[in-house]
NUTORZA-15469 format. One record per residue (C-alpha): x, y, z negated. Coordinates in pm, whole numbers, padded with zeros to 5 digits, always signed. Layout:
REM residues N
XYZ ...
This chain:
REM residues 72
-01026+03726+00102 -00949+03411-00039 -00986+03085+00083 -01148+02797-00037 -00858+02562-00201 -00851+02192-00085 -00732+01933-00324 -00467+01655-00226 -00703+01389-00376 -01017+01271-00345 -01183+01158-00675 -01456+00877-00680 -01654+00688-00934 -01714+00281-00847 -01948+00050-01007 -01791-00304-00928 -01994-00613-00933 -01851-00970-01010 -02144-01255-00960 -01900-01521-00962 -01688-01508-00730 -01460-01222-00789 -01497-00839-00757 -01687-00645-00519 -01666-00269-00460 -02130-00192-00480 -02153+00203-00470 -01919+00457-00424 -01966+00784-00598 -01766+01126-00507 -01738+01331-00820 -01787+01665-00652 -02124+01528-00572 -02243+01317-00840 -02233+01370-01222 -02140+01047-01416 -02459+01038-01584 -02596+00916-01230 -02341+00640-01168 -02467+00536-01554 -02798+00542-01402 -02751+00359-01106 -02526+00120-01317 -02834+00035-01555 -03030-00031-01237 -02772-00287-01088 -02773-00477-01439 -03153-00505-01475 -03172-00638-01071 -02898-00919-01173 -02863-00926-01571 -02616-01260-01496 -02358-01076-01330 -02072-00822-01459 -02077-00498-01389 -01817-00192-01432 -01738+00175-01371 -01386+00253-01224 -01247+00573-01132 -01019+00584-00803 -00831+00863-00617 -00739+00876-00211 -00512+01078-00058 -00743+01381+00144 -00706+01352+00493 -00779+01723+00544 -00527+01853+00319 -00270+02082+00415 +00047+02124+00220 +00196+02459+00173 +00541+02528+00287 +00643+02845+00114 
């Protein structure tokens, strides 16, 4: 039987916010759990709150603290 594999990384989606005084981290999104077309929702959302301010979508990576290497 096999196991389920566990990736070294852990793969997000951001939406960053800048009202003026410099980048802010507003939603985090884990991309075995969300689809992108729901960060682009949730983006469109953030820009009609606070149409002033600049918004992006950034893609990050973090090491997986449950992963296991193999040694063979």
């Amino acid at each position: 039987m096999k196991t389920k594999r566990i990736n070294k990384y852990i793969y997000y989606w951001i939406i960053w916010s800048n009202y003026g005084t410099g980048w802010e981290r507003e939603s985090w999104y884990d991309k075995r759990d969300s689809t992108y077309g729901q960060v682009k929702r949730d983006l469109k959302e953030y820009r009609f709150a606070c149409p002033k301010a600049s918004y992006q979508i950034r893609e990050r990576r973090e090491l997986n603290p449950d992963y296991q290497p193999n040694n063979n």
